[in-house]
C-alpha positions in Angstrom: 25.3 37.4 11.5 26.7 36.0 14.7 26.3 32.6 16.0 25.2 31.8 19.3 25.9 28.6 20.7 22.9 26.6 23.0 24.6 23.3 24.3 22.3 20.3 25.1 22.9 18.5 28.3 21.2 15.4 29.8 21.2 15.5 33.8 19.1 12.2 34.8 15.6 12.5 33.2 16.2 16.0 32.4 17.1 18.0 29.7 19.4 21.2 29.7 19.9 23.9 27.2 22.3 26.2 28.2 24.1 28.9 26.9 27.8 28.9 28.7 26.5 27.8 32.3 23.0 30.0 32.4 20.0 27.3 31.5 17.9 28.9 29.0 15.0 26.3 28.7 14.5 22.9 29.7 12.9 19.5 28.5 11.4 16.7 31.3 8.9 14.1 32.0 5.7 15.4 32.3 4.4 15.1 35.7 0.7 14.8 34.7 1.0 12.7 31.3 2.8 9.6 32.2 5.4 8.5 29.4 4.8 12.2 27.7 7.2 15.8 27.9 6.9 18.8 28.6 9.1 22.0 27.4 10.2 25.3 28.8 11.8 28.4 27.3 10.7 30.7 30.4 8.2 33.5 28.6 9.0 32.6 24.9 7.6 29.6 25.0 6.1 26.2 26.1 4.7 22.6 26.0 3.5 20.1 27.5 1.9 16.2 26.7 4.2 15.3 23.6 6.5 13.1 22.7 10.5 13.3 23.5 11.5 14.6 19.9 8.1 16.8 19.6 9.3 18.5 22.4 13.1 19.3 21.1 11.5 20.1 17.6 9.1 22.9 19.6 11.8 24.1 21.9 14.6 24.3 19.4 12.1 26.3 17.1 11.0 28.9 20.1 15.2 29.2 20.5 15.9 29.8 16.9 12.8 32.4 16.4 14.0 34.3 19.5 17.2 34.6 18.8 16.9 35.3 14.9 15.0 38.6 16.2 18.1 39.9 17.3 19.8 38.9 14.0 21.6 35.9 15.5 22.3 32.4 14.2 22.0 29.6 16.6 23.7 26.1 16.7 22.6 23.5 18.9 25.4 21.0 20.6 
């Protein structure tokens, strides 16, 4: 299997996972739940009023199931 790589990167209060420099999802504050997250992987997948590691867990997930479709492996960085 091949191995795509996802890296995570923190700009301010927000969240970036990106594959080389195209951002494939995103994790912020949630603008209507004070203190809560939300989660975006455009189409694939979404969340919103969790907490900060509830949100990576979901995202992370919707990444890997995506990708394993396609027979890839992914690692997070």
């Amino acid at each position: 299997m091949q191995t795509i790589i996802v890296t995570v990167n923190q700009h301010g209060e927000k969240t970036a996972l990106q594959i080389g420099s195209k951002v494939i999802a995103t994790i912020s504050m949630d603008s209507f739940n004070k203190g809560r997250y939300c989660a975006s992987f455009g189409v694939f997948g979404s969340c919103n009023n969790s907490h900060y590691q509830d949100a990576v867990d979901f995202i992370t997930d919707c990444i890997e199931r995506h990708f394993s479709g396609f027979g890839l492996n992914v690692v997070f960085e």
